[in-house]
Residue, then its C-alpha position, 0 to 999 in steps of 0.5 A: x287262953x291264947x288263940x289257936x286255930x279252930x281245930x286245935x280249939x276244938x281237940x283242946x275242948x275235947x281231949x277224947x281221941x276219936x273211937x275211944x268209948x266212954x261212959x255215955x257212949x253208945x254205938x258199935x265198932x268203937x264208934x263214938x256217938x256223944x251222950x248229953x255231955x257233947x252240949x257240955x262242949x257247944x256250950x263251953x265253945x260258945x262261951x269262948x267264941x263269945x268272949x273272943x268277938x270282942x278281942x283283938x283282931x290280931x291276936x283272935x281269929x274269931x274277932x278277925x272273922x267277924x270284924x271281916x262282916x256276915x259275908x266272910x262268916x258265910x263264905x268260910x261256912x261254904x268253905x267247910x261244907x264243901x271240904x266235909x263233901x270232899x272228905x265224906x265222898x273220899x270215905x276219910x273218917x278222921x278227916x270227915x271228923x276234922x271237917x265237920x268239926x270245922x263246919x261246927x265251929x264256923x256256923x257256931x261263930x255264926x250263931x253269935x254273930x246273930x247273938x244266938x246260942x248252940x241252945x237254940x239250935x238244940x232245943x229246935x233239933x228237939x222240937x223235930x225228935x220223933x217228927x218224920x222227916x217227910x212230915x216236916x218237910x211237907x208242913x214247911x213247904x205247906x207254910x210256904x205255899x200259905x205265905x205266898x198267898x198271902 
């Protein structure tokens, strides 16, 4: 497969236009909420951002970014995050959608450049499913407090 932008990767893994339901679906107003089959396309994304690390810079923006070092990773993953701030703060649901799409690209490219996997992220997200948000945050700042004293 040819490279494409990030964006148009992203629309091309996922064919869906945004508000139409499908099976698996959940939510109100024509909201789409992705079912079990939203890992289907991390992992599909993955593999391709896995196969382009190696590639031709010239060709690939994958390879282009990460032969660029962590740094650009990082400063294109600030980049996105503050274009989906400007997005949510001007309320544009399809651009938030854009703009988060984007920010999930870029971190996943950065997931593997530390030779990680979308995997980890979600097995971790399930480890917090049905954890207060509070109790979370009060048992990492106690294992801070912990390792500083020691």
């Amino acid at each position: 497969m040819p490279h494409r932008p990030p964006l148009v990767l992203l629309q091309a893994l996922e064919r869906r236009p945004l508000g139409r339901r499908r099976a698996g679906a959940q939510g109100s107003g024509g909201d789409l909420q992705v079912s079990a089959g939203g890992n289907d396309t991390l992992a599909r994304l993955a593999a391709v951002i896995e196969s382009r690390r190696s590639g031709d810079a010239s060709t690939s923006y994958v390879a282009r970014l990460l032969n660029k070092g962590p740094d650009a990773v990082l400063k294109k993953i600030g980049e996105e995050a503050t274009e989906v701030v400007m997005a949510c703060k001007d309320a544009d649901r399809p651009k938030i959608v854009a703009e988060v799409a984007d920010l999930w690209f870029h971190t996943m490219v950065a997931l593997a450049q530390y030779d990680l996997a979308p995997a980890a992220v979600l097995a971790e997200l399930e480890r917090r499913e049905g954890v207060s948000g509070l109790d979370e945050f009060a048992a990492r700042r106690m294992q801070a407090r912990e390792a500083d004293a020691s």
